[in-house]
N, C-alpha and C positions, 0 to 999 in steps of 0.2 A: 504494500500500500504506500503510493506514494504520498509525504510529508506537504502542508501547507507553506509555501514560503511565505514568510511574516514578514513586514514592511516594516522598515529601522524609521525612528525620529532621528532626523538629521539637524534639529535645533532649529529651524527657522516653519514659518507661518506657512506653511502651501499644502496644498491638496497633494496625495503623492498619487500617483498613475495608477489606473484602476486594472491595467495589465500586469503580466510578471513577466521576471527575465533571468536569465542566468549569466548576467555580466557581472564581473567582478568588480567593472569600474563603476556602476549606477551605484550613486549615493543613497537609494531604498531598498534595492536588494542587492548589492554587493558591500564594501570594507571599504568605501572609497570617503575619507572624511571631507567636511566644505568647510572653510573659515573663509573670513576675508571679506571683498565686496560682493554686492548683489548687483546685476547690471537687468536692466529693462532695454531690448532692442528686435529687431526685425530680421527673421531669416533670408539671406539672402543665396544662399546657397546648402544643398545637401547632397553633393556632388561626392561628397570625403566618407571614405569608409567608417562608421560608427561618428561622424563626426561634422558638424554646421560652421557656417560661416555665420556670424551676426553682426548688423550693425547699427550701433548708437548715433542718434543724432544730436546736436548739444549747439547752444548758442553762447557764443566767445564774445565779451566786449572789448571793442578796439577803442583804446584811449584819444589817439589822431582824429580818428573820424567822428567822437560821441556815436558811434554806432554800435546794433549786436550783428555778430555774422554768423553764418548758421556751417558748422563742421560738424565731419563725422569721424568715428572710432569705427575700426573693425575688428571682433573678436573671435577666436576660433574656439569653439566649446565640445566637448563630449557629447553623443547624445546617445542614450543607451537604446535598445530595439523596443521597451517598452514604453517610451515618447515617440507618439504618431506626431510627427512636426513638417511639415512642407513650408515650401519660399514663400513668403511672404507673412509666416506666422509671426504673433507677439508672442515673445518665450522672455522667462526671467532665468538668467546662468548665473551660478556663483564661483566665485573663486573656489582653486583647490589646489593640490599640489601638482606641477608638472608634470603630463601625461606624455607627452613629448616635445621634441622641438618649440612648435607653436601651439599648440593645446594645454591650457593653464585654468579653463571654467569648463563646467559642468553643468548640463540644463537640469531644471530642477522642477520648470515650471510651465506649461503652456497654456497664454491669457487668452487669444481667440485664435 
Protein backbone atom coordinates (compact mmCIF):
# COMPACT_ATOMS: atom_id res chain seq x y z
CA UNK A 1 0.00 0.00 0.00
CA UNK A 2 1.36 2.96 -1.06
CA UNK A 3 2.00 5.95 1.68
CA UNK A 4 0.21 9.55 1.56
CA UNK A 5 2.87 12.02 0.74
CA UNK A 6 2.33 14.83 3.27
CA UNK A 7 2.96 18.51 2.39
CA UNK A 8 5.81 20.31 4.45
CA UNK A 9 5.20 24.03 5.97
CA UNK A 10 7.69 25.97 4.26
CA UNK A 11 7.07 29.11 6.74
CA UNK A 12 5.46 31.45 4.45
CA UNK A 13 1.47 32.28 3.72
CA UNK A 14 0.55 30.30 0.34
CA UNK A 15 -1.66 27.70 -0.68
CA UNK A 16 0.63 24.65 -1.59
CA UNK A 17 -0.26 22.80 -4.95
CA UNK A 18 -3.18 20.47 -4.71
CA UNK A 19 -0.82 17.99 -6.97
CA UNK A 20 2.03 15.75 -5.62
CA UNK A 21 5.43 15.11 -6.94
CA UNK A 22 8.40 13.28 -6.26
CA UNK A 23 11.07 16.15 -6.73
CA UNK A 24 13.45 16.53 -4.33
CA UNK A 25 13.93 20.13 -5.06
CA UNK A 26 10.00 21.24 -4.49
CA UNK A 27 9.95 23.04 -1.32
CA UNK A 28 6.22 20.91 -0.27
CA UNK A 29 7.20 17.78 -1.08
CA UNK A 30 10.87 17.51 -1.34
CA UNK A 31 14.07 18.90 1.47
CA UNK A 32 14.50 21.80 -0.44
CA UNK A 33 14.41 24.91 2.27
CA UNK A 34 13.36 28.86 1.05
CA UNK A 35 14.67 31.97 3.16
CA UNK A 36 15.40 35.01 1.73
CA UNK A 37 13.13 37.26 -0.61
CA UNK A 38 9.69 36.66 -2.15
CA UNK A 39 9.43 38.05 -5.67
CA UNK A 40 6.00 38.66 -7.50
CA UNK A 41 6.46 38.42 -11.43
CA UNK A 42 5.32 37.14 -14.99
CA UNK A 43 6.26 33.96 -16.63
CA UNK A 44 7.88 34.51 -19.55
CA UNK A 45 9.23 31.54 -20.40
CA UNK A 46 9.08 27.60 -19.64
CA UNK A 47 11.39 26.43 -22.36
CA UNK A 48 14.20 25.17 -19.32
CA UNK A 49 13.82 21.63 -18.03
CA UNK A 50 12.19 21.70 -14.55
CA UNK A 51 12.61 25.37 -14.69
CA UNK A 52 10.88 29.34 -15.65
CA UNK A 53 12.16 32.40 -16.65
CA UNK A 54 10.23 35.28 -14.74
CA UNK A 55 10.17 38.63 -14.95
CA UNK A 56 9.64 41.75 -12.60
CA UNK A 57 8.68 45.00 -13.47
CA UNK A 58 9.60 47.81 -11.11
CA UNK A 59 9.77 51.73 -11.53
CA UNK A 60 13.28 53.58 -10.83
CA UNK A 61 13.28 57.25 -10.02
CA UNK A 62 15.64 59.36 -12.08
CA UNK A 63 16.82 62.38 -10.12
CA UNK A 64 17.98 64.41 -13.80
CA UNK A 65 14.75 64.15 -15.06
CA UNK A 66 12.09 64.29 -11.66
CA UNK A 67 10.81 61.22 -13.40
CA UNK A 68 9.98 57.26 -12.78
CA UNK A 69 11.13 54.87 -15.53
CA UNK A 70 9.75 51.65 -15.72
CA UNK A 71 12.63 48.60 -15.73
CA UNK A 72 12.69 45.18 -15.49
CA UNK A 73 14.50 42.15 -13.57
CA UNK A 74 14.66 38.63 -14.93
CA UNK A 75 14.69 35.63 -12.76
CA UNK A 76 15.35 32.12 -13.33
CA UNK A 77 13.28 29.82 -10.78
CA UNK A 78 12.69 26.08 -10.18
CA UNK A 79 9.40 24.96 -10.89
CA UNK A 80 8.76 21.58 -9.68
CA UNK A 81 6.06 19.14 -12.07
CA UNK A 82 3.53 19.70 -9.52
CA UNK A 83 3.05 23.62 -10.47
CA UNK A 84 0.83 23.75 -13.64
CA UNK A 85 2.42 27.25 -14.74
CA UNK A 86 2.56 28.57 -18.56
CA UNK A 87 3.97 32.01 -20.19
CA UNK A 88 2.38 34.56 -19.06
CA UNK A 89 1.22 33.21 -15.42
CA UNK A 90 1.51 35.44 -12.09
CA UNK A 91 3.62 33.17 -9.85
CA UNK A 92 5.37 34.23 -6.43
CA UNK A 93 9.30 32.44 -6.20
CA UNK A 94 11.36 32.63 -3.22
CA UNK A 95 14.62 32.64 -2.61
CA UNK A 96 16.71 29.50 -1.94
CA UNK A 97 19.82 28.05 -2.05
CA UNK A 98 21.64 27.63 -5.57
CA UNK A 99 20.26 25.16 -7.64
CA UNK A 100 22.66 25.91 -10.33
CA UNK A 101 24.42 28.38 -12.36
CA UNK A 102 21.57 30.60 -12.71
CA UNK A 103 18.76 29.08 -10.66
CA UNK A 104 18.77 30.70 -7.06
CA UNK A 105 14.37 30.90 -6.60
CA UNK A 106 11.95 28.42 -6.29
CA UNK A 107 8.09 28.97 -7.39
CA UNK A 108 6.10 28.60 -4.59
CA UNK A 109 3.11 30.14 -5.67
CA UNK A 110 0.69 30.51 -8.68
CA UNK A 111 -1.61 33.84 -8.55
CA UNK A 112 -3.61 33.57 -11.87
Amino acid sequence: MAKKQETRNIGLNVEPPKKTCTDRDCPFHGSLPVRGQTIIGTVVSTKMNNAITVKKEYMRYVPKYERYMKKTSTYHAHCSPCMDVNAGDQVRIAECRPLSKTVSFVTIEKLS
